[in-house]
Each structure stands twice: as C-alpha cells, then as structure tokens.
CHARMM internal coordinates of N, CA and C (Angstrom, degrees):
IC EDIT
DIST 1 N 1 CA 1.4540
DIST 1 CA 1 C 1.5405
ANGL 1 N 1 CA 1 C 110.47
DIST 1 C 2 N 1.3328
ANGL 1 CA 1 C 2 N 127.26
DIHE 1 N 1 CA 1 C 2 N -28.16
DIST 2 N 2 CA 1.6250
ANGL 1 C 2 N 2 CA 128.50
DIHE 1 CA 1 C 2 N 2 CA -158.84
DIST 2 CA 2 C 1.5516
ANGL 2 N 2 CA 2 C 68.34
DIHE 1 C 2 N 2 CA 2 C -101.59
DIST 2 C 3 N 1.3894
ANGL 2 CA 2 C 3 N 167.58
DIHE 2 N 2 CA 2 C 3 N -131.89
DIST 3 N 3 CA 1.1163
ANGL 2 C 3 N 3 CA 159.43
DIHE 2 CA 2 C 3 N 3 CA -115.69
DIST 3 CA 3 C 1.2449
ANGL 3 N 3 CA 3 C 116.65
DIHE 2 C 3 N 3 CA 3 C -31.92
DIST 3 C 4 N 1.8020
ANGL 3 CA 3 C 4 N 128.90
DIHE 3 N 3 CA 3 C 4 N -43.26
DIST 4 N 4 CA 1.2332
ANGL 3 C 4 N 4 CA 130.27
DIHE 3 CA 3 C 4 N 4 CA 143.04
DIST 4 CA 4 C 1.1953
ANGL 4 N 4 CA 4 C 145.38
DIHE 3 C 4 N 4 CA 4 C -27.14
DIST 4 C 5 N 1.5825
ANGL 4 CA 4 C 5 N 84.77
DIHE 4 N 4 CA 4 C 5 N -55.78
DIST 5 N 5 CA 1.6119
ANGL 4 C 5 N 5 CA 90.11
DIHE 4 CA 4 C 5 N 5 CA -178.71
DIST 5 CA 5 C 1.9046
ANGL 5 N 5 CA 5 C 109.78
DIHE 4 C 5 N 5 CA 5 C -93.50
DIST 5 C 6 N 0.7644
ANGL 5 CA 5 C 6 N 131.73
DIHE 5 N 5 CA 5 C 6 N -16.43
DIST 6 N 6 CA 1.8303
ANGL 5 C 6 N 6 CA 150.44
DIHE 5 CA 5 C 6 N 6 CA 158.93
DIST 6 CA 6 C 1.9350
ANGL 6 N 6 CA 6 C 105.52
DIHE 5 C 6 N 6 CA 6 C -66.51
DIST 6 C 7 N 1.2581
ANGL 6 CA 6 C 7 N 110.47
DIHE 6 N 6 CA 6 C 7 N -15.66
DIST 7 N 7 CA 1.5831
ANGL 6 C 7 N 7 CA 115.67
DIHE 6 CA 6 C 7 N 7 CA 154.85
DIST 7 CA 7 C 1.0832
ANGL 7 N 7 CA 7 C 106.54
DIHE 6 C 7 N 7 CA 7 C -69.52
DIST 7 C 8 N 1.2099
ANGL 7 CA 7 C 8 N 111.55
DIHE 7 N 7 CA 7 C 8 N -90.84
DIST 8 N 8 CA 1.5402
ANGL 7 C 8 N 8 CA 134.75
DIHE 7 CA 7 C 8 N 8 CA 174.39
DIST 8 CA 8 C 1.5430
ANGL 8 N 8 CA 8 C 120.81
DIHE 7 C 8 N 8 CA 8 C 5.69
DIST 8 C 9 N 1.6836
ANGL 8 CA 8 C 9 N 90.70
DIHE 8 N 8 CA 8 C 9 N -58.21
DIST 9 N 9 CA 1.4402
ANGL 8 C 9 N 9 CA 109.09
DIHE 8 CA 8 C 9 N 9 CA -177.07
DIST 9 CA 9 C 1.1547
ANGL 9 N 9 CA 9 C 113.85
DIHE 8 C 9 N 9 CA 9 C -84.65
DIST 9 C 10 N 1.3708
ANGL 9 CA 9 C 10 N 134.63
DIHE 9 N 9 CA 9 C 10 N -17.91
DIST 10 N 10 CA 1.3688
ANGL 9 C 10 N 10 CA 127.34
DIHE 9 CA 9 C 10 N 10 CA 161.77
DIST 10 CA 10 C 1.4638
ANGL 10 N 10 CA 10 C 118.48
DIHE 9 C 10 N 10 CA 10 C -79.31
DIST 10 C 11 N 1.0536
ANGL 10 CA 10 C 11 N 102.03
DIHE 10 N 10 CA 10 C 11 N -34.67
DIST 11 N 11 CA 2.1385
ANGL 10 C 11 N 11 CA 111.09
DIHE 10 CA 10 C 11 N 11 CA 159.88
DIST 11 CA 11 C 1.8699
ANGL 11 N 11 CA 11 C 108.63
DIHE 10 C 11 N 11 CA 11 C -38.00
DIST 11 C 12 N 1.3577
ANGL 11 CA 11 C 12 N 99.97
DIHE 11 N 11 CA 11 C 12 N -71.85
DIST 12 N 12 CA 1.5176
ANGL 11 C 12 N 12 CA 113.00
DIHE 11 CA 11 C 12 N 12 CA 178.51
DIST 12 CA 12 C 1.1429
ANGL 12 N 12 CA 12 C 124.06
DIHE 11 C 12 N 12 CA 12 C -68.35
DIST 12 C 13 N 1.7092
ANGL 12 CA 12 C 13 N 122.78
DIHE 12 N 12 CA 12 C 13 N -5.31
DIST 13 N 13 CA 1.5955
ANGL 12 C 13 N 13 CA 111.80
DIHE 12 CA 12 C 13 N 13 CA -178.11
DIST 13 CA 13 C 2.2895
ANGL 13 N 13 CA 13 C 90.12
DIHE 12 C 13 N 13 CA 13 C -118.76
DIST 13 C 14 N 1.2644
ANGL 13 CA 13 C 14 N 109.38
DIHE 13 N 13 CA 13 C 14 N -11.47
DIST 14 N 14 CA 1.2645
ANGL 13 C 14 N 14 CA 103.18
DIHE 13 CA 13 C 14 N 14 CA 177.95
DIST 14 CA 14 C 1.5430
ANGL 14 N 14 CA 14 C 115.78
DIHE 13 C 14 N 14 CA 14 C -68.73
DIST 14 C 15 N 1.5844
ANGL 14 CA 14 C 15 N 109.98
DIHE 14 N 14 CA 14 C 15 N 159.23
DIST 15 N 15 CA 1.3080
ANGL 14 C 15 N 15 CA 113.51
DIHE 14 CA 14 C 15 N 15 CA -176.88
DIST 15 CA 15 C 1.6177
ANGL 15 N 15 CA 15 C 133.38
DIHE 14 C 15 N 15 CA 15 C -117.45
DIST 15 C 16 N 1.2672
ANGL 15 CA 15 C 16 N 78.83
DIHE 15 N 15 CA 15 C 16 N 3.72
DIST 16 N 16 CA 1.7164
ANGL 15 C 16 N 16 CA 89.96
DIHE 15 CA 15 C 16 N 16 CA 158.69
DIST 16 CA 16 C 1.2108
ANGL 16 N 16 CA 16 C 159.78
DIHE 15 C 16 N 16 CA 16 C -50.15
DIST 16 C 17 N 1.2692
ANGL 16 CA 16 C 17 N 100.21
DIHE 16 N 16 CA 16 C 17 N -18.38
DIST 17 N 17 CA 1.8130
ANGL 16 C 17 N 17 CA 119.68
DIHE 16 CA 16 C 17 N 17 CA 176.72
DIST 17 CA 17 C 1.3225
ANGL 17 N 17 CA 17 C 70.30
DIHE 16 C 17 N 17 CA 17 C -107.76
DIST 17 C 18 N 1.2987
ANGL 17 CA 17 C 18 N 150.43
DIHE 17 N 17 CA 17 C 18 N -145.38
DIST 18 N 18 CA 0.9878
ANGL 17 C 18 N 18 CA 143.40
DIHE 17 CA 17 C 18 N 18 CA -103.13
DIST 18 CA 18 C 1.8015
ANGL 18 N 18 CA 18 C 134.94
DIHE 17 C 18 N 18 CA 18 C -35.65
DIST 18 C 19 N 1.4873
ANGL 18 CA 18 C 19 N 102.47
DIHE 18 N 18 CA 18 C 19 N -34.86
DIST 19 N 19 CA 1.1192
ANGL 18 C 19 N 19 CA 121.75
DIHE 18 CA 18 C 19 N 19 CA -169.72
DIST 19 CA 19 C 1.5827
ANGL 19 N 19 CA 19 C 96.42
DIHE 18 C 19 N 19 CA 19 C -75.50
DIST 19 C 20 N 1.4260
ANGL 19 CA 19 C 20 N 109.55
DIHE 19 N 19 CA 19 C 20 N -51.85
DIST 20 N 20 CA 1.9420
ANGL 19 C 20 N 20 CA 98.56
DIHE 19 CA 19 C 20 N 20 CA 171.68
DIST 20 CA 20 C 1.6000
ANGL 20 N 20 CA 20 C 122.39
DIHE 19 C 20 N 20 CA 20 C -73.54
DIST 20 C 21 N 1.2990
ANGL 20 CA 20 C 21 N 123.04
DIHE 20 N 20 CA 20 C 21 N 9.26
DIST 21 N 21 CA 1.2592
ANGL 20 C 21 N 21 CA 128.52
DIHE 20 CA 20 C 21 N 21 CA 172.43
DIST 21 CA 21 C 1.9173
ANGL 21 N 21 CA 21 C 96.58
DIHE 20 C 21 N 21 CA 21 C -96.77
DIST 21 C 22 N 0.8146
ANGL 21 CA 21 C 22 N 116.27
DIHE 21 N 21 CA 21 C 22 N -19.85
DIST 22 N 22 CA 1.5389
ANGL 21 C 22 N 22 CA 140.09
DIHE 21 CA 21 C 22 N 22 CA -179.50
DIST 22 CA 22 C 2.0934
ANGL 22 N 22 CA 22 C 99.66
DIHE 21 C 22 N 22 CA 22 C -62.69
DIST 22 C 23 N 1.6202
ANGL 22 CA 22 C 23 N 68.97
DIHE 22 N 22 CA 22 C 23 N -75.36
DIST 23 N 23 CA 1.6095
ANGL 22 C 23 N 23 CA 82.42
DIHE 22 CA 22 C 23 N 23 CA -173.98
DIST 23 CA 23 C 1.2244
ANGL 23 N 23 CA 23 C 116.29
DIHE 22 C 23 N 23 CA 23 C -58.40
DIST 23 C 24 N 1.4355
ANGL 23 CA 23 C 24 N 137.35
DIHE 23 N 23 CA 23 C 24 N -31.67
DIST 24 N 24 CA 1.2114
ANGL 23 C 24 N 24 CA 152.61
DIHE 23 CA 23 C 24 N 24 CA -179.98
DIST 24 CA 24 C 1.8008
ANGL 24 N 24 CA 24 C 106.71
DIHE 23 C 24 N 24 CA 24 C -69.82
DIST 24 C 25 N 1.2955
ANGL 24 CA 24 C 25 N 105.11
DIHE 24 N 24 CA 24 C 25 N -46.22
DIST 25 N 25 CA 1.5240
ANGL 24 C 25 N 25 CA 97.71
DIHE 24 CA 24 C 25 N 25 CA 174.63
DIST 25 CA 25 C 1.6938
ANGL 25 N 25 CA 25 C 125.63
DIHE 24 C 25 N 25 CA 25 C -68.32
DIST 25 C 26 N 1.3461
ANGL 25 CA 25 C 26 N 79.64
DIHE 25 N 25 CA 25 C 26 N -50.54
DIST 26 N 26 CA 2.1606
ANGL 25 C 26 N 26 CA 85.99
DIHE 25 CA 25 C 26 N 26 CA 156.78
DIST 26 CA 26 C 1.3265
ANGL 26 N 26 CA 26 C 119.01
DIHE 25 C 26 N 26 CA 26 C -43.38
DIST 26 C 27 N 1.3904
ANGL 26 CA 26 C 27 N 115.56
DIHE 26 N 26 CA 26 C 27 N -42.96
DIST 27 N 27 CA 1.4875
ANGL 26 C 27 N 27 CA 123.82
DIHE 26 CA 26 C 27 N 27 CA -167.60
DIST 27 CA 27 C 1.6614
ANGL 27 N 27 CA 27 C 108.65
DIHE 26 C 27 N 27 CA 27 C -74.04
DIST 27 C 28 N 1.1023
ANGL 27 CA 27 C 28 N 122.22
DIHE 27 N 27 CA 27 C 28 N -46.56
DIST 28 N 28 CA 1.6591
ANGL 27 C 28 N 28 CA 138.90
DIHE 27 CA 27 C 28 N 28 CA 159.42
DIST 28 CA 28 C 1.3668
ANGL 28 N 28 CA 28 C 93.17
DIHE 27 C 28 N 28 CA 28 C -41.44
DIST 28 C 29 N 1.5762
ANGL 28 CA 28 C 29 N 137.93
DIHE 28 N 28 CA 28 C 29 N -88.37
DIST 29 N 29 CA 0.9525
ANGL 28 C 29 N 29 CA 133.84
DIHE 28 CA 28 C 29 N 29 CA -154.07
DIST 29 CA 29 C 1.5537
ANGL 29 N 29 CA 29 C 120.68
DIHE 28 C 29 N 29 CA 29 C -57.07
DIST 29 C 30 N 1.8933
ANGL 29 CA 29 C 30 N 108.50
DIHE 29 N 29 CA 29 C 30 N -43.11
DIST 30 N 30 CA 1.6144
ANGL 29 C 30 N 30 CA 94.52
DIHE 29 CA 29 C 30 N 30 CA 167.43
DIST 30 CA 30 C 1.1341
ANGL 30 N 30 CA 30 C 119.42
DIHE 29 C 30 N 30 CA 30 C -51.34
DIST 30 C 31 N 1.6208
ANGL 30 CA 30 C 31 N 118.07
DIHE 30 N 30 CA 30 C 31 N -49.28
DIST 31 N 31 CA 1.6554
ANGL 30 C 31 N 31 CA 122.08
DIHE 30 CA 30 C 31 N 31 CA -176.44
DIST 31 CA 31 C 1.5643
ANGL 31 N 31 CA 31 C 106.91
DIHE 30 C 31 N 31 CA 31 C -46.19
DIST 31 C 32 N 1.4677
ANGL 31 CA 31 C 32 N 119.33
DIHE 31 N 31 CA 31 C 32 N -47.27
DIST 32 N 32 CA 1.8134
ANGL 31 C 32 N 32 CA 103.91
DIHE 31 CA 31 C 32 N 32 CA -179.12
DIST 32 CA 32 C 1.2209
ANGL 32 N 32 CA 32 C 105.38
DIHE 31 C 32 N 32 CA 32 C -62.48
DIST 32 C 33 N 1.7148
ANGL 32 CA 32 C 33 N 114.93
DIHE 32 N 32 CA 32 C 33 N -48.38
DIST 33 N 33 CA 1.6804
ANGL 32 C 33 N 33 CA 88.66
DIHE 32 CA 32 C 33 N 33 CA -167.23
DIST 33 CA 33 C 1.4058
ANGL 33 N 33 CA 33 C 118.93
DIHE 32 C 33 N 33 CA 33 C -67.50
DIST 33 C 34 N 1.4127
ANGL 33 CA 33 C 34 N 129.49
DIHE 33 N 33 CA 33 C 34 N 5.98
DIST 34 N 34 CA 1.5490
ANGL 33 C 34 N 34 CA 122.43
DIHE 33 CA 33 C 34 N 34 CA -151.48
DIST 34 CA 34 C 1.6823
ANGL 34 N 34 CA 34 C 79.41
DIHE 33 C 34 N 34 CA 34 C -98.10
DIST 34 C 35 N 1.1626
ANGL 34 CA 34 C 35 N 122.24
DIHE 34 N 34 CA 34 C 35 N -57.70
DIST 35 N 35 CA 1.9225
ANGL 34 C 35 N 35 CA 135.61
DIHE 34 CA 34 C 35 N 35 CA -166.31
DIST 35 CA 35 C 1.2463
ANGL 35 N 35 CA 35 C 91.66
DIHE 34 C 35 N 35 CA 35 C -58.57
DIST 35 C 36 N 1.2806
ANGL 35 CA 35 C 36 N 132.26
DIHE 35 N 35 CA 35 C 36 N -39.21
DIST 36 N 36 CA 1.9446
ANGL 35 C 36 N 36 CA 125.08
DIHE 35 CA 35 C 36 N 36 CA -168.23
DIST 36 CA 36 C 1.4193
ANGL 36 N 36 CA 36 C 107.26
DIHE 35 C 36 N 36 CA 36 C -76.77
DIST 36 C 37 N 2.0352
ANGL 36 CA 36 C 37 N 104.91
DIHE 36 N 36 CA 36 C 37 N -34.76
DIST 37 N 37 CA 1.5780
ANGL 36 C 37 N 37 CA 101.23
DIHE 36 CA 36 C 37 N 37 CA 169.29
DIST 37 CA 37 C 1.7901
ANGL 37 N 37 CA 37 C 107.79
DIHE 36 C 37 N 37 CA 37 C -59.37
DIST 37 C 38 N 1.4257
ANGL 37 CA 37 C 38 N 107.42
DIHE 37 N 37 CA 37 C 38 N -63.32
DIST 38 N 38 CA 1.2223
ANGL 37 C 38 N 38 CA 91.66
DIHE 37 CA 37 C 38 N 38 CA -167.32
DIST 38 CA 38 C 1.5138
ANGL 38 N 38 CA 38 C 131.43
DIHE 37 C 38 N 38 CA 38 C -46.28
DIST 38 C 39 N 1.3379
ANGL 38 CA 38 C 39 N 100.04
DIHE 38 N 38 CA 38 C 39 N -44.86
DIST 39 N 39 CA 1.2865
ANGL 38 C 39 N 39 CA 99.94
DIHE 38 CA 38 C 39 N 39 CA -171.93
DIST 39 CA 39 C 1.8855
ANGL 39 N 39 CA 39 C 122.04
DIHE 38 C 39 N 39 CA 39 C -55.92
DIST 39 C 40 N 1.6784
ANGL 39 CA 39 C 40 N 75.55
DIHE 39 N 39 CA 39 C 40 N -24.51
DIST 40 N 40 CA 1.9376
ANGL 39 C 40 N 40 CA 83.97
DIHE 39 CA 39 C 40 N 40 CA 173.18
DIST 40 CA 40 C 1.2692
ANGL 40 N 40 CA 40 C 118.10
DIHE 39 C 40 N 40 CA 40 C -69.87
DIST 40 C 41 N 1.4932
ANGL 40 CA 40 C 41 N 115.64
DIHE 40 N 40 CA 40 C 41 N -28.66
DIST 41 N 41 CA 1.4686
ANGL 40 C 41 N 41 CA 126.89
DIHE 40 CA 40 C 41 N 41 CA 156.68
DIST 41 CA 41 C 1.4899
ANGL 41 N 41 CA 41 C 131.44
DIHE 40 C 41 N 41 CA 41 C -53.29
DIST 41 C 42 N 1.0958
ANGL 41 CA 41 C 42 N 113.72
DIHE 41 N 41 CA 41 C 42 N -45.31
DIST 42 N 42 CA 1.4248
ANGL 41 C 42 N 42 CA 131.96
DIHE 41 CA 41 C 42 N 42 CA -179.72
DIST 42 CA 42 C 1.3064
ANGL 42 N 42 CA 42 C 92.37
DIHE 41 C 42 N 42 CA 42 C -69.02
DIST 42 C 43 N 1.3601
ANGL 42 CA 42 C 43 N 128.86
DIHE 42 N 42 CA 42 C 43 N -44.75
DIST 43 N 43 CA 1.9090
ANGL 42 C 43 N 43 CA 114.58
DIHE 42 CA 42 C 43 N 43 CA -149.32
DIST 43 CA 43 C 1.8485
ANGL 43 N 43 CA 43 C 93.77
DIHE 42 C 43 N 43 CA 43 C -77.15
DIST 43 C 44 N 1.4606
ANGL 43 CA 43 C 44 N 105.69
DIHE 43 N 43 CA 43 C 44 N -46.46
DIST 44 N 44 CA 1.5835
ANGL 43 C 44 N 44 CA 126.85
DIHE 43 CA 43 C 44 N 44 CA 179.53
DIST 44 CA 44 C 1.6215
ANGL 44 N 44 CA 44 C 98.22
DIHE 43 C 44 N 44 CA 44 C -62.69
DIST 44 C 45 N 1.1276
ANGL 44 CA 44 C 45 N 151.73
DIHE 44 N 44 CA 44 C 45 N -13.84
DIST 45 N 45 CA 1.2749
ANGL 44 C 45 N 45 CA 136.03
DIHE 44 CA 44 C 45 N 45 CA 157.15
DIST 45 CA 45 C 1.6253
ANGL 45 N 45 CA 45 C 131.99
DIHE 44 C 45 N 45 CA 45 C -100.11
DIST 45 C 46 N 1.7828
ANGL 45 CA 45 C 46 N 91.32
DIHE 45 N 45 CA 45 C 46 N -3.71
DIST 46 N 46 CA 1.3778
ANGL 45 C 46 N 46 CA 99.02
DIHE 45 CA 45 C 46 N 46 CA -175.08
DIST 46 CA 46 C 1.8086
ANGL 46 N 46 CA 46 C 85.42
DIHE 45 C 46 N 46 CA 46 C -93.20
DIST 46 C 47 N 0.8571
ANGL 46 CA 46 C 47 N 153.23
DIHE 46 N 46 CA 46 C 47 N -42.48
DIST 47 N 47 CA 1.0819
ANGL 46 C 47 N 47 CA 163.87
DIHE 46 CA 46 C 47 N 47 CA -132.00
DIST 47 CA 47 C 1.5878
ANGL 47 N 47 CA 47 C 99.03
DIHE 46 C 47 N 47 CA 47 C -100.35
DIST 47 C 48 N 1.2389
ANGL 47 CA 47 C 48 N 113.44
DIHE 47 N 47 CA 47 C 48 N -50.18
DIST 48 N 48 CA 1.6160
ANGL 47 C 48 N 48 CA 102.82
DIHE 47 CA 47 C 48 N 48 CA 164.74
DIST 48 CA 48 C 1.3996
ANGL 48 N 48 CA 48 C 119.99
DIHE 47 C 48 N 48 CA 48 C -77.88
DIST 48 C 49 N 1.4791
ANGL 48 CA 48 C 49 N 120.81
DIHE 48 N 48 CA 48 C 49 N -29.82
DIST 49 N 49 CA 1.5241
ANGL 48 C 49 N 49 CA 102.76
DIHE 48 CA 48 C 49 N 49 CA 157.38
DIST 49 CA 49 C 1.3666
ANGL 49 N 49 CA 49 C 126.80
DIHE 48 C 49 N 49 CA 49 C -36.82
DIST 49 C 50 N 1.7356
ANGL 49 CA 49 C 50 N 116.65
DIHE 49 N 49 CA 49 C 50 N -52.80
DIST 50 N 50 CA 1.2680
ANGL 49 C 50 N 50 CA 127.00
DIHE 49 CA 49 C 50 N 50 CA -164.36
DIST 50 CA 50 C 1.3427
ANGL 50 N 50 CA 50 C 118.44
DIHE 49 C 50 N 50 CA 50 C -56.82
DIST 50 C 51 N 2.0557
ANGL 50 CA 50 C 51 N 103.97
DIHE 50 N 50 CA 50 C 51 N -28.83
DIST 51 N 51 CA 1.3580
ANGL 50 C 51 N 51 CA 119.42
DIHE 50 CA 50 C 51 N 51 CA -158.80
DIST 51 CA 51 C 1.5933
ANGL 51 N 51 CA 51 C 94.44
DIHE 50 C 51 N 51 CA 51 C -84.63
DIST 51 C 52 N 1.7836
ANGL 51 CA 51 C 52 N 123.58
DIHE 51 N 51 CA 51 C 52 N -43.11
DIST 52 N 52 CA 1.3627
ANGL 51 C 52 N 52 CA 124.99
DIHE 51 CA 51 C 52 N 52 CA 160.80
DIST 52 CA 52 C 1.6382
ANGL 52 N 52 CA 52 C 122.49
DIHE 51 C 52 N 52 CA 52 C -40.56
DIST 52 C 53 N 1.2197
ANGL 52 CA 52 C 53 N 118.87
DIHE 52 N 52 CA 52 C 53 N -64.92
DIST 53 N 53 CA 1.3159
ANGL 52 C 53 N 53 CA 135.67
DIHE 52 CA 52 C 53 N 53 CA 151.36
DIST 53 CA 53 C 1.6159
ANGL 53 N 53 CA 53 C 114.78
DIHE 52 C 53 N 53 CA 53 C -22.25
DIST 53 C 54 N 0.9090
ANGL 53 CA 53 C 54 N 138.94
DIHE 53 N 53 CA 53 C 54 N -67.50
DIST 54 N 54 CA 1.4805
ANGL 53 C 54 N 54 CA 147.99
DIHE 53 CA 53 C 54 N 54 CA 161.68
DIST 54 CA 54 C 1.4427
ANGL 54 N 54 CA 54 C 115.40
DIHE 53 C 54 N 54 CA 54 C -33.76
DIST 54 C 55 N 1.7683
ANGL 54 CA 54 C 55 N 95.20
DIHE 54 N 54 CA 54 C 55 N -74.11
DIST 55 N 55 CA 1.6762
ANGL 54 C 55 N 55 CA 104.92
DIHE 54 CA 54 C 55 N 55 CA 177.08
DIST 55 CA 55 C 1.7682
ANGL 55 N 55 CA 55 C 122.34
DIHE 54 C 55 N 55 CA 55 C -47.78
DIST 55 C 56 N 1.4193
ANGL 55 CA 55 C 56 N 108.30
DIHE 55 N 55 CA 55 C 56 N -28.60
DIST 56 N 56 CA 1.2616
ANGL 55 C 56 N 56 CA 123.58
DIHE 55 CA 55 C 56 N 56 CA 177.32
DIST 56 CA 56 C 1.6295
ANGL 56 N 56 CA 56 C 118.61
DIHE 55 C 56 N 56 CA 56 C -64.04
DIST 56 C 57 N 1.4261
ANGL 56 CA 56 C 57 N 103.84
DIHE 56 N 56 CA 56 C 57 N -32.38
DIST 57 N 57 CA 1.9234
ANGL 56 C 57 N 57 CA 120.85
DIHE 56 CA 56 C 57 N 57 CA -167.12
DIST 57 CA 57 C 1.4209
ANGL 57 N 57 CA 57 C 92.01
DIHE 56 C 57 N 57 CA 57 C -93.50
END
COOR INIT
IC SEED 1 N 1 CA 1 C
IC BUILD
C-alpha cells in the first residue's frame, strides 16, 4: 500500500506532462509563424515575378 500510494505522489508532484505539453505548444506556434513567414514570402515574390513578367511583354 505505501508503494502505491508513494507512486501516486510522484505522478502528481512530477513535471513531465506538463512541461511536454509546454514544449508542444511552442512547437505549434513556431510552425505557424514559420508558414505565415513563408507564405508572406511567396506572395512578395510571386508578385515581383509578375511585375518582371509584365515589364518584359
């Protein structure tokens, strides 16, 4: 029973689930900002192609 209950309590005072639910939310958030950069990249390079493209015709 004291091995049970001395689990228990290391379950509830450990910090492991939280700290990788941690890391996991950080990880989501770099990934959006990295796709929102790109895509801001992509629109800003497609857009000067078009303007090359144009000047060329």
């Amino acid at each position: 029973m004291k091995n049970l209950t001395k689990s228990i309590k290391n379950f509830l005072v450990s910090e492991d689930g939280p700290t990788a639910v941690e890391y996991a939310v950080m990880l989501a958030l770099i990934v959006i900002v990295c796709l929102t950069a790109i895509q801001a990249v992509g629109t800003n390079a497609n857009a000067k192609f078009e303007q090359v493209r144009d000047a060329l015709t």
